[in-house]
N, C-alpha and C positions, 0 to 999 in steps of 0.2 A: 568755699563758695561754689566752685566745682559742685561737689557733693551737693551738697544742697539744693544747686538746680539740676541734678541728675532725680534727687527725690522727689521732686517737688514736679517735674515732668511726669511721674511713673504715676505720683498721687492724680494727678490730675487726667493722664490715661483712664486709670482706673472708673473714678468718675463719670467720663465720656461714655465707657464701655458698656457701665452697666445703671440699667434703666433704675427709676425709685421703684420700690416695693408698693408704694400706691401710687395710683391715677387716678382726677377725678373723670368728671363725667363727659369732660368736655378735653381729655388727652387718651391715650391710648399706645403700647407699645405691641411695636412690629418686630417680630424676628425674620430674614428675611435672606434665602440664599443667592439670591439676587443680589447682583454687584450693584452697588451703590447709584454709579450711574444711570444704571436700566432701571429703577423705582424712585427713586427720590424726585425728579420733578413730579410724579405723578402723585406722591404725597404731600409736596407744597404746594397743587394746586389743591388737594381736597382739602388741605388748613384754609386756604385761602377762603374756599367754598363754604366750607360749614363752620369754619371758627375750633375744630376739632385739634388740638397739637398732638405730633407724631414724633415718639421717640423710637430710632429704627436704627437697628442692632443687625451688622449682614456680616456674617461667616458664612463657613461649608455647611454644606447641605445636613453629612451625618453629625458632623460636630454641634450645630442647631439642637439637633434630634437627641443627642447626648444629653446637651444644656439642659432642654426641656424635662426628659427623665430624669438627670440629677435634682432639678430644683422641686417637682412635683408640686404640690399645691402649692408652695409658696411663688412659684417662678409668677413674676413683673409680667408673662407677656399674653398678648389678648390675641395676635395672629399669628400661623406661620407662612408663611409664601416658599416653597421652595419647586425645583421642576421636577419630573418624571411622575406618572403616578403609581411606580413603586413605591417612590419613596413619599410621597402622600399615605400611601396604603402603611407603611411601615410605622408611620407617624400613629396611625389610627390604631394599629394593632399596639401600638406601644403605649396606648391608653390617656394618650395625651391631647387629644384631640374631643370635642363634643355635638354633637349633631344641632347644632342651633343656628345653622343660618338659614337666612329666613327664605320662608315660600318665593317670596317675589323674584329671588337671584337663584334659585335653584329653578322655578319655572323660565328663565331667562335663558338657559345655557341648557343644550341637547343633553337627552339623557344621557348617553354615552361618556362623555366628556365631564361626569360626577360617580363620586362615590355611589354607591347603590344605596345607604343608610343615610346620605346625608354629611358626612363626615370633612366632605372636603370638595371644591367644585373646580372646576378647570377656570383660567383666565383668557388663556392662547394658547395657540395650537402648535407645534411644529412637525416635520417627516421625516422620518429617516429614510433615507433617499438612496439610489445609487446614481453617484457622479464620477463619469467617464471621462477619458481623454476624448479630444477632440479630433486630434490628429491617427489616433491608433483605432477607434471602436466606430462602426457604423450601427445607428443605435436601431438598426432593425436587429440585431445581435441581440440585442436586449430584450427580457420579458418581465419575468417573477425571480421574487428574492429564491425559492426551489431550483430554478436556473441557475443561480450563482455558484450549483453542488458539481454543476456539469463538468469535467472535464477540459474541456475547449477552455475551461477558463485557469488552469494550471500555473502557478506563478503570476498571476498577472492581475489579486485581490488583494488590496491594503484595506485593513481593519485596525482599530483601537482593542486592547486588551477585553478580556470575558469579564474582568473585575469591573467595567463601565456600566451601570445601571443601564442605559442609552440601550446596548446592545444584549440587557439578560431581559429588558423587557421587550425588544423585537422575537429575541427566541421565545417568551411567555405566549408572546400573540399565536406566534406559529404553534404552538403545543394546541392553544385554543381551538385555531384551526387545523390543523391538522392531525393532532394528537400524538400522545410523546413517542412511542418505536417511530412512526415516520418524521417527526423533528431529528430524534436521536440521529436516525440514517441520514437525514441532510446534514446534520454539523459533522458525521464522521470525516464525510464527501468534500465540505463546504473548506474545511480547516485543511485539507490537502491541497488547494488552489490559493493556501497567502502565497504574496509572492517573497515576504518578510515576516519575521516575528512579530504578534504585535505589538503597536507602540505608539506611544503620545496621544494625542485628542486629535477629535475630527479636524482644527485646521492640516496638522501635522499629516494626516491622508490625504487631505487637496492637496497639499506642496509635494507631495511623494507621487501623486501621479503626474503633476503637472512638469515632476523633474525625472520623469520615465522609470519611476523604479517600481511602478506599477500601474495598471492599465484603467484599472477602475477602482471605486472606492466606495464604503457605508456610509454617508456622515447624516448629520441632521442640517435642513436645511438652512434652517438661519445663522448656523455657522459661515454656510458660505456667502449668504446677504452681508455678513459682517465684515469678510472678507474684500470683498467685490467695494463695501460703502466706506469702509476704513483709510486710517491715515497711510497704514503700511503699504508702501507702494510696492513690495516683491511679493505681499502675499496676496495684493489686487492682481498684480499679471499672473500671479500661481492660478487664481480662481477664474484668473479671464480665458484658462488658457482648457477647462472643464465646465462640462454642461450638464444639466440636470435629468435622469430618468426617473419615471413614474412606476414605480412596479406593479404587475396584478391589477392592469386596469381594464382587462378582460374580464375578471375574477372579484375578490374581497377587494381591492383596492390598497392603495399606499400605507403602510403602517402609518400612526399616527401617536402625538403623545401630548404629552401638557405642560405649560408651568399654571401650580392652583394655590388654593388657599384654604384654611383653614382655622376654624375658632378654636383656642384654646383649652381644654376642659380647665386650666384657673384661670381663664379670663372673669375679671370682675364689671368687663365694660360692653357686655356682648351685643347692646344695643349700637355702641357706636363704631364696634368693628364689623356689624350688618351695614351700617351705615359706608363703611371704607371699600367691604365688597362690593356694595349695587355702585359705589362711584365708578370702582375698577371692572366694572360692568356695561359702564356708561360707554355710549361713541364713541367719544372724546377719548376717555382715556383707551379704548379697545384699538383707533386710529393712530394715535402715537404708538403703542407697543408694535401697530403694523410696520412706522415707518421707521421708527430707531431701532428696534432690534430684531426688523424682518421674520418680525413672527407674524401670525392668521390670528384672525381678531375668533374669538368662539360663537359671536353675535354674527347673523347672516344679516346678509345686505353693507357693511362697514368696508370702506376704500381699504384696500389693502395698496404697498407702496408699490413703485415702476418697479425695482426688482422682483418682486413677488408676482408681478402684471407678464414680465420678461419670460417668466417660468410655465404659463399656462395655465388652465383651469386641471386640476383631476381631480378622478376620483379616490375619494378614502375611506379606511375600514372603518365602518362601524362597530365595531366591536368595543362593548363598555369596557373604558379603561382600568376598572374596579379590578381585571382578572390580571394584568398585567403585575398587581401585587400578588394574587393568590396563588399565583404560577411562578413568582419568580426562584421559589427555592428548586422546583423542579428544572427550571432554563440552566439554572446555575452547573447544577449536574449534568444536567445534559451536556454542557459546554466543558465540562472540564473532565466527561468519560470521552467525550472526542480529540482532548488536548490541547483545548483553544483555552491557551496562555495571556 
């Protein structure tokens, strides 16, 4: 009996896991490396809205990106949603992806913040930021991510590993900007100022300065909204205990990146995953992504949440996030002839 409900759980996993091979017109499946959490009410109100059913499949980003190349034309799925737009870019070159979403949500959303062909468009925005102690840094100290090479700052920078997309496409920006020998020379500089090897994810940087084992830190910022709005009460006082800088806002402005979307090149239902973007397009749903998962709506003029409100207005780069794929094999190298582990 055992047994049997041991198989009979696995068959029925199974099931769950993987979408039918067809959809009619009025369903649609989402691949989506968005936790569950952060999409799913916004796909029960689009069923709600247009009578559309949503079968949404959320793993890891590359593991998605696997799925969808192994299964090729046959693969169930009609969207991908995942963040950075390397890995949008990576999707696109991996041929999995189709240029069919429509005029109206591509004219919605700043050029920058789309693929340049159409491939894939932003939804929200986040920064990659630097967040300081509050006790140790007087943020007049602070300027440009190029300052961070400086010297004065020796021991006293927490970062997450070069293997984090997050951080090969800040260095892409800066190639863009700057171009590769003076990127090169900043990461030779930059990677002599950890104050530790790096390691874990941007919260794991807020708790390391906020517990003095480094002075300042990279992250993205809706990490630390998540932080600050969360249940966990030792990683709210980690976050309460650092505050937010704007880098280069003399200059190009705050790095910038995306979670976006994308139509499948086998999707069979591309009418109604147009239909799923201009939703996730909408106010409505561009304001909820401000206030649960403290990210920037890509629509100007949309309330963004009191934390977000807390942090100020800046400025950010413009620069189309399209290059941030086309550069990231170059960031890569850069980062790993400077020995940023």
């Amino acid at each position: 009996m055992k047994r049997t409900n041991i198989l009979s759980g696995i068959l029925l996993a199974a099931v769950i896991a993987t979408p039918p091979a067809y959809v009619s017109a009025d369903e649609i499946n989402v691949y989506s490396a968005r936790k569950t959490q952060l999409i799913k009410p916004l796909l029960d109100k689009f069923t709600d809205q247009t009578g559309i059913e949503v079968n949404l499949i959320t793993s890891k980003a590359d593991a998605l990106l696997k799925r969808l190349k192994s299964e090729g034309t046959d693969s169930p799925a009609d969207v991908l949603i995942t963040t950075d737009a390397g890995r949008l870019h990576r999707a696109k070159e991996a041929g999995v992806l189709k240029a069919e979403i429509s005029a109206d949500a591509l004219n919605r959303v700043p050029a920058n913040l789309q693929d340049k062909e159409g491939y894939w468009i932003g939804l929200t925005t986040r920064s990659r930021v630097i967040v300081y102690a509050k006790d140790a840094i007087d943020p007049k100290e602070l300027s440009t991510y190029e300052d961070l090479a400086d010297p004065k700052w020796e021991n006293r920078i927490c970062i997450r590993s070069s293997n984090n997309i997050y951080n090969q496409s800040l260095v892409a920006s800066m190639i863009s900007h700057l171009g590769e020998e003076a990127t090169q020379n900043w990461a030779n500089a930059f990677v002599k100022n950890f104050a530790r090897k790096p390691q874990g994810g941007d919260r794991d940087q807020v708790k390391a300065v906020a517990a003095g084992k480094c002075d300042l830190a990279v992250v993205n910022t809706y990490y630390l909204g998540k932080m600050l709005n969360g249940k966990d009460e030792s990683q709210k006082r980690a976050a309460q205990r650092v505050d937010v800088f704007w880098p280069n806002q003399n200059d190009r402005g705050a790095h910038i990146n995306v979670s976006g979307i994308g139509i499948t090149k086998s999707s069979k239902n591309t009418a109604s995953a147009n239909k799923l973007i201009n939703f996730m397009l909408s106010e409505e749903s561009q304001a909820w992504y401000a206030e649960t998962n403290s990210e920037y709506p890509v629509l100007e003029g949309v309330p963004v949440s009191e934390t977000l409100k807390s942090w100020g207005k800046f400025k950010s780069d413009s620069l189309n996030l399209s290059k941030l794929g086309e550069l990231n094999a170059k960031a890569v190298k850069i980062m790993d002839r400077a020995g940023w582990r």
